[in-house]
N, C-alpha and C positions, 0 to 999 in steps of 0.2 A: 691811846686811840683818840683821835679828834671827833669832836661830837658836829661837827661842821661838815655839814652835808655836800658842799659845794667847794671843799678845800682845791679840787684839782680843776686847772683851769678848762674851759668846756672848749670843744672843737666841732665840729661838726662832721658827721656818720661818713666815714667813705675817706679821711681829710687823713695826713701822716701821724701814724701811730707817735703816742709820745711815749717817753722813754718808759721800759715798764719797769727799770729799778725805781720807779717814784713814786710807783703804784704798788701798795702793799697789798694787794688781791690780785695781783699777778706775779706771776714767778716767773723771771727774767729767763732762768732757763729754762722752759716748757714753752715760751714764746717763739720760743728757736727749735723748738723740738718737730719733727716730722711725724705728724701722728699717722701711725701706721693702719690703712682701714681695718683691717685682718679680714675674718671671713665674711664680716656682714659690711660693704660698703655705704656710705653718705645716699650713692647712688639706688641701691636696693632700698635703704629704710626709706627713700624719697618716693620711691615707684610702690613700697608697699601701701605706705599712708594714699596716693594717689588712688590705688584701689579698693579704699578703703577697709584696708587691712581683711581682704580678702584676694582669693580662699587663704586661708591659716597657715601661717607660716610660723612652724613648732621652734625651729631656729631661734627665731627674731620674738617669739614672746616670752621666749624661757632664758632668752639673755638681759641680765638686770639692766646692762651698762648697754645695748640695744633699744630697751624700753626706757630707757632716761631721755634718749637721743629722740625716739620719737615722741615721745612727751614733749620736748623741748619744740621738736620743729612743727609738731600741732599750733601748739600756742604761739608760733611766730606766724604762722599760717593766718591763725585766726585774726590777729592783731592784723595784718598786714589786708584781710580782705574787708576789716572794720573799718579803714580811712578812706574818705571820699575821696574822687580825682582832682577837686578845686584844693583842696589840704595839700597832694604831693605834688600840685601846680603851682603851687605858694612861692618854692624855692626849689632849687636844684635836687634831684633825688643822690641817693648817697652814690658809694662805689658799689656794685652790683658784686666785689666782693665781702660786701659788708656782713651780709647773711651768714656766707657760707665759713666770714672768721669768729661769729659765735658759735656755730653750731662744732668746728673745729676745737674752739674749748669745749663746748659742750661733751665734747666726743674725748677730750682729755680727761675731764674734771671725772667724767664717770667711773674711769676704770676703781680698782677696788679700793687702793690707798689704803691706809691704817684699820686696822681692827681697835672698833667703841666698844667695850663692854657691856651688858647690860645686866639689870638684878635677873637672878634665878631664882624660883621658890624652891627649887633643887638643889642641895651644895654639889650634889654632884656632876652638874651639869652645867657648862658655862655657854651663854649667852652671847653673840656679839652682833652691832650691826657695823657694817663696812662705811669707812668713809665719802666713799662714792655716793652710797644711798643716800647718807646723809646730805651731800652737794647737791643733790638731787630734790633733796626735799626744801634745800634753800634755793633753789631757781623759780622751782613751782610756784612758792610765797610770794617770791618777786618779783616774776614773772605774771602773776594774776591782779599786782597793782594795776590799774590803767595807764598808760603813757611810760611805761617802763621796762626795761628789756636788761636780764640779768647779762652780764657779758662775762665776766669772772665771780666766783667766790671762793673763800679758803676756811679753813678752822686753826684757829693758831692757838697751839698748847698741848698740855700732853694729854692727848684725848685716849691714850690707851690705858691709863691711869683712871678707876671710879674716882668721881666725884670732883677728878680736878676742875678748876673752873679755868674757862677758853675764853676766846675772842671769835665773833665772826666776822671775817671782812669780806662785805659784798659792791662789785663794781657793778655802775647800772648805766644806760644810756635812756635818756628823758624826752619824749615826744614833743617835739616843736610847737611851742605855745602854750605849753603846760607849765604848769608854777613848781620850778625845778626845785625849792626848798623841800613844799608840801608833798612832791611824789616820794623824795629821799627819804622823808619822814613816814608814809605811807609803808614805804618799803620795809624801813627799819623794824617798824611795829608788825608788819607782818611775818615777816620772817621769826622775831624774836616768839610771837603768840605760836607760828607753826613748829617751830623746834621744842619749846616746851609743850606742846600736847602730843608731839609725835615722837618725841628723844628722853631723855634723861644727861642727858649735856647741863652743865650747870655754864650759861652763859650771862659772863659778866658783862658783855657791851655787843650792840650790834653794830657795827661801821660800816656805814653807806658811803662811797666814793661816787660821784656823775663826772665819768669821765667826756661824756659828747651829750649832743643833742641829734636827734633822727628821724627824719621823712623818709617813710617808705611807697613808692608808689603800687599801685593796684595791679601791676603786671608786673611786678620784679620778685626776685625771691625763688627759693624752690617749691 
């Protein structure tokens, strides 16, 4: 794993995807894949947050891989109402599906994916937390640096194995004018302090990829 925050060259938010076999936080085929909304659509979690998650919606709070999604489109929410109009008049705003191809991993990355073991004080009883949660917990991290927006993450290794030690490889898009080294590094250390107080993952490296840079304007977005 490259400890080089900035190995993958930067493009800007909206501009042609580069190839995702080159990006080891994205899976080539999942890129290609049609994520199927199922019963809770993009659409409903959008209109739910919109009413600020009222009246209650037992559906959408008792689905894990539901409340990742709205977590995630909170935080792009909030970012996206934090930058002034003279900031996304700077430069060209992205492609206006730029939003909707993170939250589309977002909406991937969640489903459940491998079972992580965890200690029991019971031998009789086994423990696990789902890979998904755990994806989840690395967007948050990442997601909470300033000028940073997680686009992909993975866990590489055999995380259904106690004690193996993994990889995490997390892809980030870097806010326009911010000092793309220092957010990678931000990021890194975030993520690495959040999965150790919230996991039992034994993580040998964090890997931060910046694959663009990104203006968003104050009227775009869902």
């Amino acid at each position: 794993m490259s400890d080089d925050p900035t190995r993958t060259p930067l493009t800007p938010a909206g501009a042609a995807p580069s190839d995702p076999a080159a990006d080891p936080a994205v899976d080539p085929a999942a890129e290609l894949e049609v994520v199927d909304d199922g019963p809770i659509s993009m659409e409903r979690l959008s209109d739910y947050l919109d009413a600020g998650r009222e009246p209650y919606d037992p559906e959408i709070e008792s689905d894990p891989s539901a409340l990742a999604q709205l977590a995630a489109l909170a935080r792009l929410r909030s970012m996206t109402a934090g930058l002034v109009a003279e900031d996304a008049a700077a430069e060209p705003a992205p492609d206006p599906s730029w939003i909707a191809g993170v939250m589309s991993r977002v909406r991937l990355e969640s489903r459940t994916g491998r079972e992580i073991p965890l200690s029991s004080p019971d031998p009789r009883s086994t423990l696990h937390v789902t890979e998904g949660a755990v994806r989840s917990l690395i967007r948050e991290a990442g997601d909470a640096v300033p000028g940073a927006v997680v686009i992909s993450c993975g866990i590489v290794g055999d995380v259904d194995r106690p004690d193996a030690v993994v990889g995490v490889e997390v892809a980030i898009s870097a806010l326009f004018g911010t000092t793309v080294p220092d957010v990678a590094d931000a990021v890194r250390e975030a993520v690495a302090a959040h999965l150790a107080a919230q996991t039992e993952l034994v993580v040998e490296a964090v890997d931060v990829t910046v694959r663009d840079v990104h203006l968003l304007d104050t009227d775009g977005g869902l």
